[in-house]
C-alpha angles and dihedrals in degrees: 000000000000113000117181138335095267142066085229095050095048101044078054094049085047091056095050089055087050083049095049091040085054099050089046090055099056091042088068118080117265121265092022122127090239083076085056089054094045095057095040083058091039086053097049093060108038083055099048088041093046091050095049090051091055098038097048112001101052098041090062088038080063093039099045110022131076101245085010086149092055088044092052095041084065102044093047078043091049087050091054101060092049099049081044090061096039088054089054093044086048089080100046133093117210102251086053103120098244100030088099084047100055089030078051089054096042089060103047082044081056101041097048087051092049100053091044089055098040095050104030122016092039093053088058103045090054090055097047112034118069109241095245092064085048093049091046093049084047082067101040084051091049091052104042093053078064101071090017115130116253101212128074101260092172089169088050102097123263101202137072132292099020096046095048092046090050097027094089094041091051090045098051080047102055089037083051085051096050101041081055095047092035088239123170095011 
């Protein structure tokens, strides 16, 4: 789905979907399987979403921000932890006894990395990259969610040019997966 002309405004748009997906998770009743589809969908996204960021958002956060490395580091740090919790998620059912205890940690992990995006690292983004190169990596994210895998792969690599070189292949692979297992449907 396109979101906004931006890579600012559809990050943004990204993290209201994670926000929406949350909340409909803890509206279904524990241990259904409308909690397994949630975070299959849930899953889906945070990874397509994590993959276009490296691939596209922190190299320009290297390329156009003073201290740009450090502020990637955390951010590809920050994505690590989560794909590590939705690899081990990826396993569970939800009437498994501690699947609402790691869903629960993904969401404060989230939620921590999207606060610290959203009020600090977009802000600066907007003040020190000129709005045609946002506009242009709002494309290239776009674009790269398209062909992104949709299952946590946390040992794949997260930054270019590895990621951008395995990202597509990953990604055929897990659509192929989930056609066949009817996942995320």
């Amino acid at each position: 789905m396109e979101h906004g002309e931006d890579v600012i405004a559809e990050l943004t748009a990204d993290h209201r979907e994670v926000d929406d997906l949350f909340e409909q998770f803890d509206n279904a009743a524990p241990g259904s399987s409308a909690r397994k589809r949630l975070l299959d969908a849930l899953t889906i996204e945070l990874v397509r979403h994590s993959v276009a960021e490296e691939e596209h958002l922190y190299p320009a956060v290297r390329d156009h921000l003073e201290n740009g490395g450090m502020l990637a580091d955390k951010e590809i740090a920050d994505h690590l932890r989560v794909e590590q919790l939705l690899k081990e998620l990826e396993g569970r059912e939800p009437d498994d006894t501690d699947f609402d205890r790691l869903v629960h940690e993904l969401r404060t992990e989230v939620t921590a990395h999207v606060e610290d995006e959203e009020n600090q690292l977009f802000p600066q983004l907007r003040d020190g990259v000129h709005p045609y190169v946002l506009e242009s990596l709002g494309r290239k994210v776009r674009e790269a969610k398209k062909t992104a895998p949709t299952r946590a792969h946390p040992m794949a690599p997260s930054t270019p040019p590895a990621n951008k070189l395995l990202a597509p292949g990953l990604g055929l692979v897990d659509r192929v997966r989930d056609y066949v297992t009817g996942r995320g449907r």
